[in-house]
N, C-alpha and C positions, 0 to 999 in steps of 0.2 A: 504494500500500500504506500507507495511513495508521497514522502510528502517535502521533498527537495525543493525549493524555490527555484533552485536552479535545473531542474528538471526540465529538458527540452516538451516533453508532454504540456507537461502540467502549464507550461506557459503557452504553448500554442493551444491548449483548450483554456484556457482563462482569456486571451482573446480573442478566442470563441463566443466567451459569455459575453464579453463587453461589445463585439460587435451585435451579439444578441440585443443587447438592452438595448442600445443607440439604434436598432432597425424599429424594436419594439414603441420606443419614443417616438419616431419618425411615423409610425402605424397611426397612433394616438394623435400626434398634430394634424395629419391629415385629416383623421376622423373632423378633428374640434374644426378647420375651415371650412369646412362642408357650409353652402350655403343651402338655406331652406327657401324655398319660392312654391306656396303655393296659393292658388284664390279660395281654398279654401277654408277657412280656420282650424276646422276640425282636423283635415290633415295634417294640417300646420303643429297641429299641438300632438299629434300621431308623431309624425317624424321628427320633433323634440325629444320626444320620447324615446322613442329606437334611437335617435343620437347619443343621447342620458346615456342608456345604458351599454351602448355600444363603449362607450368612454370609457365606464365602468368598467366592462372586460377588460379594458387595453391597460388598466392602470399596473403597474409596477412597484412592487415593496423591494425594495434595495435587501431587504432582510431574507428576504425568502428567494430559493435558488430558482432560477430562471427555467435553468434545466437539468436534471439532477441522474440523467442515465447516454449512453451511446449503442447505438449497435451499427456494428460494421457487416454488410451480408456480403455472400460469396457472390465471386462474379459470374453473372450469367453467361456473357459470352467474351470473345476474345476480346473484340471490337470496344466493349463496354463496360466502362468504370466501372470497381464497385462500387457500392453504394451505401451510406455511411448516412445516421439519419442521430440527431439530438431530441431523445423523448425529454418535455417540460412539462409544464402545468395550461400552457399554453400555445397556439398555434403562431409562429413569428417568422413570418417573409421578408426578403431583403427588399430594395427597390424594384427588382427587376422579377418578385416575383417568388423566385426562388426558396425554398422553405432554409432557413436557421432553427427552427428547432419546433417538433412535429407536438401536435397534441397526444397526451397520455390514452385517450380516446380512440384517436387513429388504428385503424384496424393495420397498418402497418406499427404498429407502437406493441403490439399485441405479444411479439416473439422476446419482448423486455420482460414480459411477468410469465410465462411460460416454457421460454425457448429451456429445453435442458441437454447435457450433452448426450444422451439416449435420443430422443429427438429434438433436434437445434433449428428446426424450422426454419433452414437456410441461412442461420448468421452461425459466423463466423469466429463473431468475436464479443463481449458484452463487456459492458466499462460501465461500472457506477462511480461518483463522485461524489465526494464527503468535502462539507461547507464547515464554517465555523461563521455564525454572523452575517452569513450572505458572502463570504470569501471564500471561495476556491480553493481547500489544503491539502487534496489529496485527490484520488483515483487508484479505480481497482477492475482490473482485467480477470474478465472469464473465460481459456479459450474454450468451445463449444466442442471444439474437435478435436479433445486431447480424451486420452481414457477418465476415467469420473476418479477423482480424488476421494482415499480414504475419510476423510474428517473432511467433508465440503459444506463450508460455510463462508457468510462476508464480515469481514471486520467493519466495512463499512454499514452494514446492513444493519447488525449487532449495535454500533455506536447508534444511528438513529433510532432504534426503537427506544434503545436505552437512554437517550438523550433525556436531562432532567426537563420538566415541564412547568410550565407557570402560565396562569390564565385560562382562557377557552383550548377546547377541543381543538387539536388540530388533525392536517390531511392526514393520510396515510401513503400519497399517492407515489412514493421512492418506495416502498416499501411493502406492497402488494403482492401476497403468494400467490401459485397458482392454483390454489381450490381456490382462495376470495376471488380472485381474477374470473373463476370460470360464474361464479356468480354476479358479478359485476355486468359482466357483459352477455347478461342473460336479453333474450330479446323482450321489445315491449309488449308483447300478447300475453307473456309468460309471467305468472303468479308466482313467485319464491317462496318457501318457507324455511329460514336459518335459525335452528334450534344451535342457539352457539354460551358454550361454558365459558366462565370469566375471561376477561382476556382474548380471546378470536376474535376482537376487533369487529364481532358481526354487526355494530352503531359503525363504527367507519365504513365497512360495505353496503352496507342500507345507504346512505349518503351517496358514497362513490357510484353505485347503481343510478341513482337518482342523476346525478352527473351527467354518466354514461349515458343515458338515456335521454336526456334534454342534449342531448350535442348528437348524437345518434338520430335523432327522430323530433327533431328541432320544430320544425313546423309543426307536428301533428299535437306536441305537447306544449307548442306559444298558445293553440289556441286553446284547447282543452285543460292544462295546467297538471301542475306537479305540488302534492302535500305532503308533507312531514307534520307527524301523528309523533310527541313526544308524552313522556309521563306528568312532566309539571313545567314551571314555568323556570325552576332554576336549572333544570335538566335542557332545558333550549337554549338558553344565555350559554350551558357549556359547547354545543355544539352548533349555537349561531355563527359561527366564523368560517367552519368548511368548506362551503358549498362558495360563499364567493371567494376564497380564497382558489380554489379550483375556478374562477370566472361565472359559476350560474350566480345572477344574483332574481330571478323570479319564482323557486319554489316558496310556497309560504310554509310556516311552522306554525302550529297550534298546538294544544292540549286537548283531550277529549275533554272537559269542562267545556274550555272555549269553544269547541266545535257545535255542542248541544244547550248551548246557551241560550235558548229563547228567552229567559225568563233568568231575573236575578237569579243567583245563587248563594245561600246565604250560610251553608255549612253540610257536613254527616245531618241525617235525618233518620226517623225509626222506621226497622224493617228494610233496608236498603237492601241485606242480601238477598230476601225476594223478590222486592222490584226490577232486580236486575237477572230477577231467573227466566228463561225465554219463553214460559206461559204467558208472563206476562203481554206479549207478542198477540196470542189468542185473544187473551182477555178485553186488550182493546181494538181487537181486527171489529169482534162481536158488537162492544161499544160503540166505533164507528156502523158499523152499518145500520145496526138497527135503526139509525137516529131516520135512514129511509120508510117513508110511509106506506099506505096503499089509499088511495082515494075513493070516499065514500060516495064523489056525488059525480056529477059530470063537470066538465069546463063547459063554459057561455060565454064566447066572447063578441060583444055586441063592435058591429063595423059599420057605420054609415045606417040604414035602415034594415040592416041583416043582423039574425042572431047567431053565428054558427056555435055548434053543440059538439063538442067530444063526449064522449060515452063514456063515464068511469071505467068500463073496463076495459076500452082501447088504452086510456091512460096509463090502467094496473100493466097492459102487456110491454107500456113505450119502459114504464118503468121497470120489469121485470128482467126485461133483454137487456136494458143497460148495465145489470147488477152485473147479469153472465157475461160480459164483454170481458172482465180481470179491468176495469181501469181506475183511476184514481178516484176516489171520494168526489172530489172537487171537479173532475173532468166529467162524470155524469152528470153533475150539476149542473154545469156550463153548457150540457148535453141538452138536457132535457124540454127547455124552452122552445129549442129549433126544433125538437122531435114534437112538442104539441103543434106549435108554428106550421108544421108542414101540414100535419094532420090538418088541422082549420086550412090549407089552401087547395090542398083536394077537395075537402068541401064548397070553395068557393068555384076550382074548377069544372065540379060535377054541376053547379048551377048556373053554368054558360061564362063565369068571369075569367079572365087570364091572366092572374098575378102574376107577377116575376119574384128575384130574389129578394127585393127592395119591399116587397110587400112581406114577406114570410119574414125579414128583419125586423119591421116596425112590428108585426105580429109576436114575435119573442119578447118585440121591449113593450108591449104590453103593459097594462098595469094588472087587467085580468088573468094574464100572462104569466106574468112577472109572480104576483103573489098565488097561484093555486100552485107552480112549480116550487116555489120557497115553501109551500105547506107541507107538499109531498118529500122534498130535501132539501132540508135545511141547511144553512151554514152552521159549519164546527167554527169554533175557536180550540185550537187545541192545549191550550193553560186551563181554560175551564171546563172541558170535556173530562181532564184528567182529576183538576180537584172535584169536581160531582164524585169522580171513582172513589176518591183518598177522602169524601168527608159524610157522603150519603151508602146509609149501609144496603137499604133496597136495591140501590141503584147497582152497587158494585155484586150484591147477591144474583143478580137478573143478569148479568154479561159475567159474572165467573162460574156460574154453577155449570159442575161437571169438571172444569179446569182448575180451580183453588180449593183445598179445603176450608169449610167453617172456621176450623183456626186461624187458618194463612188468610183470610179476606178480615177477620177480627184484628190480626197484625198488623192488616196495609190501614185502617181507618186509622185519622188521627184523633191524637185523644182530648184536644184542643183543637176542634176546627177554626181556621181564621176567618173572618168575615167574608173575604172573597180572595177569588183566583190571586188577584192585583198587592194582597195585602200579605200574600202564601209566604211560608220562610223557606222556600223551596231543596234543596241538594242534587249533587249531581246525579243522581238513581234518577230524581222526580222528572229533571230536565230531558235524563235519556227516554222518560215514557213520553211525555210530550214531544221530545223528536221523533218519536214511533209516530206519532198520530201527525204528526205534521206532513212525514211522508206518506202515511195514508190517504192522506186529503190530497196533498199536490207533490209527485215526483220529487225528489230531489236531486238535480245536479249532478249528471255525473262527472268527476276529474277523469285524467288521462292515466295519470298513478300516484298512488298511495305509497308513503312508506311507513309503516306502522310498529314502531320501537315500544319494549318491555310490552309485547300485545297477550303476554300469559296473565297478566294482573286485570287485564279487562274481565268484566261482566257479560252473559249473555247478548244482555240487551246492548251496552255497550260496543260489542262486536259488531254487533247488528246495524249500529251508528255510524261506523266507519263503515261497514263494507258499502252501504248505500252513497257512499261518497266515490264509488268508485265503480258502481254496478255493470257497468259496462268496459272500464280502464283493467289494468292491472296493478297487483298487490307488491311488494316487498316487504313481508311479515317477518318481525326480527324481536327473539326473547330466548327465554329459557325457562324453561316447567321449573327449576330447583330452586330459580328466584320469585316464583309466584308465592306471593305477601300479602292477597287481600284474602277476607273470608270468602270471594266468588272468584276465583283462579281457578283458569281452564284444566281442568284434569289430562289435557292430552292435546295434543296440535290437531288433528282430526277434526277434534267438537269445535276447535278453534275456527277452522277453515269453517267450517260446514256453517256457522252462525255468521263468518264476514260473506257469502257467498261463494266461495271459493271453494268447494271441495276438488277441482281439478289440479288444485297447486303443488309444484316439484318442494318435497321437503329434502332442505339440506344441513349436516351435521356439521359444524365446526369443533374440532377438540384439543386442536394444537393452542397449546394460551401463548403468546407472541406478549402478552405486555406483564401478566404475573408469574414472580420468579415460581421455580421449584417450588423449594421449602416451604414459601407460603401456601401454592395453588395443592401442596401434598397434604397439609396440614387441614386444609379448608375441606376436601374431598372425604377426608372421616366423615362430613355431616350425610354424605350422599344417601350410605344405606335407610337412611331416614328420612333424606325429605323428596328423593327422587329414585328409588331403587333401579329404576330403569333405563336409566342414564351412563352414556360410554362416561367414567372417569376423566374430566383433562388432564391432559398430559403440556407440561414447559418444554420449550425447545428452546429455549434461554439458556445460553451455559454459561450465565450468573446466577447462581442458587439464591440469592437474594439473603437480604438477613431476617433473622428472625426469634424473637425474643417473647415467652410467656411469663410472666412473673407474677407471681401473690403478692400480694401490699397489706398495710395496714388500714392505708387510706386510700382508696383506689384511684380519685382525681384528682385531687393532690399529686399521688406519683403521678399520675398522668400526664399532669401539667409542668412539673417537672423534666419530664422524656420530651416533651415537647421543647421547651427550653434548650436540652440537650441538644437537641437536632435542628435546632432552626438556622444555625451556622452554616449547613447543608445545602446545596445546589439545590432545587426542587422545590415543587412544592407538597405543602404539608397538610395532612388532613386527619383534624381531631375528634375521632368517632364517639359519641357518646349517644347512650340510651335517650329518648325522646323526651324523659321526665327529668331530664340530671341536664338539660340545657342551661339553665341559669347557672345551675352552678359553678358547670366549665367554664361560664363567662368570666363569674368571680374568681377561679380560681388563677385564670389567664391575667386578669385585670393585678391581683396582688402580685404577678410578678411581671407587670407591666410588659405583656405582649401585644403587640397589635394582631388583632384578628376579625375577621367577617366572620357572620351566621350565617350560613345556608338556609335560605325558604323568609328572610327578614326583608323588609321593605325595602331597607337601605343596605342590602346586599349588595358588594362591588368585590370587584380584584384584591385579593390580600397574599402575601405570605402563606397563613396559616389561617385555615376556614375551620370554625366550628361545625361539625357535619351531626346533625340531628340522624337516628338509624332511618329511620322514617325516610331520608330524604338522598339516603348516599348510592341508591341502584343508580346504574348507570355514568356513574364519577371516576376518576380514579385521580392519584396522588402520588408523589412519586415516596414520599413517607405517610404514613397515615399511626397514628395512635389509638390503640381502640382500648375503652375503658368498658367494666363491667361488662362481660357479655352475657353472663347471667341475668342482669336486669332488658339486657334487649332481650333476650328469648322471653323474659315472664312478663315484658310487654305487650306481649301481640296476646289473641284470643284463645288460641291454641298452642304448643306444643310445636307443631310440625311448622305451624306459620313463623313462631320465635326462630327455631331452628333455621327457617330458609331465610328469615330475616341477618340473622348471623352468616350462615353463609356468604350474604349480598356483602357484607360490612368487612369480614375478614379477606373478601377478594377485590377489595379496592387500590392493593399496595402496587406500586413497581418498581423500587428499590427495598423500600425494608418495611417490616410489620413489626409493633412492640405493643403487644399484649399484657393489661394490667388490671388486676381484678383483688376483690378482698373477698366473694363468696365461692363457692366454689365452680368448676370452668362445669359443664355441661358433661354428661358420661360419654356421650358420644365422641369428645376430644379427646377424653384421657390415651 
């Protein structure tokens, strides 16, 4: 791995790089002179727009490497060069055209995360290049066509994984194996599902996918769109950075709160784990439709000196058929009016007059019209369709019987009903049945793809939320069964798919852990026979065993805050795990020995050093030290046993340099 300044290499790819970035600037100013000319406005503020973000792509962080791989391929024929391409993060042509350095995308880019010397898929040769600061220190040759080396690995490859971290989430895209790769570049029709153990990086390929696939399928997904489905909102702040730092800056990110958010949200509410069981589904298919009538008398609608008459039971039949058509609530609605409307113009045909369509419209907007169609179906609201269910017990008896027990409909009424829908203290369970019925009444929307991170902690109903975001699009479903932590965690990827819509999706395993050492990730996998017996064990391919420290204390956060102390001198950063109820007091105990640090999941959560990490809130995190205190009081946290245990699991696989372990009751049997 040379890293000679004087290196004849090493200098003519370093002015490799600097011609890169001066083509890449030159890309950019041309961009920015672009004049806009149109008589339109609307265009006008269209091609602002696509300029904005055109800009956006081209922009350049001096920090971050330009291009961080090479491949040399063999030469096709006598006549013709080979050919020699610089995979980056970005597409960057000189003046004339000519590619400096190809996207990571690029289906020619493809033999960088793949190519091996069993099959080297026509290169040659492969050079990665190790930065320091956005500088150029080194380089490291693969030949493709030598025999395969006993102990085959990259120093360079190793340094970045292991490089210490601070801040947001970052790419992964130097660093890309080839199973992540073969899902990366899965195509857009194809539903994914990565059941991936600590560490396989499966939130970095879920992203990278995302990537891959807006650069891939560009148009079909500017118009249709791209969502990222995260757990909470400090879980997005960590991996808001990747996607534009890769150039997409148009997928959006939410929360499933935020996604189902019709209605304030105002905390947990009681019975949530039923609400979210996917009867619930039944329960208010029933509720909606019934609200459909049958008409007891005929329609009269009086026109100029004529009375035309529909027949109640022509009516019953318009209504009948539109039920069995499968269409939305809302869309029979909107149906119905035309379907009397026509009826009344037959009648007028059959008595010599000749309406056209302009007649059979004014006939729909009717007022006789109008309101015997609203008698027979109504508008929903769907806030107050769902509080009728959650406050009138008849009401929820007559649309659950047969699907709820007596119990379970006694558990969903509340026990203090509010005065109305508008005044509800609602939760996110309540919001997910009201985005049930919302889709009942009018379609929702479908995206182009989803990507749906920690999707084992969703609820039935939940599920059901998301997949309709996408009913038509495809999925990248990305979690792990062992970290499922809520009371309705999917028992299996199966029920998973099968509730988002998807049961045709390719599941795939990740078990190599790339970011937690050995020691730790061998230590963490005692919990398995317990909270996932079915599960391949992961396995480290880090040949840093990592450090790793269990100790009894007297005073558990105390030492805690201590070991923190200790290590804050440390490259990296740091992350202080404590039980969900011992928050304050890690504050205090950090505040007496004057550390600066952020809470995780607080208002005024920003970039720190050293984050207080609540258990509750650390899936999905990682640290390159982490501190965990009491892990007895996280497991006797949670409502069960199995959930504590997967909740420890989540907390003790957050390290990737060293794990120190400090407790005063005693550690769980499952560790000893």
């Amino acid at each position: 791995m040379p890293e000679d300044n004087h290196d004849p290499i090493l200098t003519t790819e370093r002015a490799h790089l600097t011609t890169s970035r001066e083509a890449l600037a030159a890309m950019r100013a041309k961009t920015g002179s672009l004049d806009i000319a149109s008589a339109d406005p609307l265009n006008t503020e269209f091609l602002k727009a696509a300029l904005w973000r055109r800009m956006k792509e081209l922009e350049d962080d001096p920090d971050v490497p330009l291009f961080f791989g090479r491949l040399d391929y063999e030469q096709r024929g006598q006549e013709e060069p080979a050919e020699t391409f610089h995979i980056g993060r970005r597409h960057v042509n000189d003046s004339a055209g000519e590619p400096l350095v190809v996207d990571w995308r690029a289906d020619i880019s493809t033999p960088f995360y793949r190519a091996s010397r069993t099959e080297p898929m026509n290169v040659l040769r492969r050079r990665r290049f190790g930065y320091t600061h956005g500088e150029m220190t080194a380089y490291e040759d693969e030949d493709l066509t030598s025999a395969p080396a006993v102990d085959e690995h990259s120093d360079i490859l190793d340094a970045e994984i292991e490089r210490p971290r601070s801040g947001p989430m970052r790419d992964i895209v130097a660093t890309i194996q080839p199973e992540q790769d073969v899902i990366v570049r899965s195509g857009i029709d194809d539903t994914v599902c990565v059941q991936g153990a600590p560490g396989t990086g499966k939130t970095a390929v879920g992203l990278h996918r995302a990537a891959y696939l807006l650069y891939a399928y560009r148009d079909q997904l500017s118009r249709q769109g791209v969502l990222v489905v995260g757990p909470n909102a400090s879980f997005l702040r960590y991996i808001g950075d990747v996607l534009p730092a890769l150039g997409e800056i148009e997928a959006r990110q939410t929360t499933v709160e935020q996604l189902v958010a019709r209605v304030r949200i105002a905390g947990p509410g009681p019975a949530d784990l039923l609400k979210g069981d996917a009867r619930m589904a039944e329960v208010l298919h029933h509720a909606v439709w019934s609200q459909v009538g049958q008409p007891a008398e005929a329609l009269v609608v009086p026109r100029g000196s004529n009375r035309w008459r529909v027949p109640a039971y022509e009516a019953a039949e318009m209504v009948d058929e539109l039920r069995t058509r499968g269409i939305r609530y809302g869309a029979g609605r909107a149906m119905l009016p035309q379907r009397l409307a026509h009826a009344v113009l037959l009648r007028m045909e059959a008595a010599g007059d000749s309406p056209d369509d302009r007649v059979q419209n004014a006939v729909a907007r009717s007022r006789p019209v109008k309101a015997y169609a609203d008698a027979l179906w109504p508008a929903i609201d769907p806030a107050k369709l769902v509080f009728r269910l959650l406050t009138d017990a008849a009401y929820l008896a007559r649309h659950a019987a047969g699907i709820l027990t007596a119990d379970e409909q006694a558990a969903l009424l509340w026990a203090k009903p509010p005065r109305s829908a508008g005044a509800a203290k609602w939760s996110v369970a309540d919001a997910t049945l009201i985005d049930e019925v919302a889709d009942l009444v009018e379609r929702t929307p479908s995206l182009g793809h989803v990507v749906l991170d920690e999707a084992q902690d969703l609820s039935a109903m939940q599920l059901r939320a998301v997949g309709r975001r996408c009913s038509t699009g495809s999925m990248t479903v990305l979690g792990d069964i062992a970290q499922g932590t809520t009371p309705w965690a999917t028992p299996s990827w199966e029920e998973a798919l099968r509730h988002l819509g998807k049961t045709g999706a390719h599941l795939e395993e990740l078990t190599a852990g790339f970011r937690v050492p050995g020691d730790v990730i061998e230590y963490a996998a005692r919990l398995l026979p317990s909270i996932a017996p079915g599960l391949t064990p992961p396995t480290a391919v880090r040949r840093a065993r990592g450090e790793l420290s269990i100790t009894r204390v007297d005073a558990g956060l105390d030492a805690a805050a201590d070991t923190v102390l200790a290590v804050i001198g440390r490259a990296g950063s740091i992350g202080f795990i404590v039980p969900d109820a011992l928050v304050d007091d890690a504050r205090k105990a950090l505040q007496a020995r004057e550390i600066s640090y952020a809470v995780l999941g607080d208002d005024d959560d920003v970039e720190a050093h050293v984050d207080v990490v609540p258990a509750g809130l650390a899936k999905g995190l990682e640290f390159d030290h982490v501190v965990l205190a009491e892990p007895a009081a996280i497991v006797s946290g949670e409502a069960d046993e199995r959930t504590g245990l997967r909740r420890l699991y989540v907390c003790l696989t957050r390290a990737v340099m060293s794990l120190a372990v400090l407790h005063t009751e005693p550690l769980p049997v499952q560790l000893d």
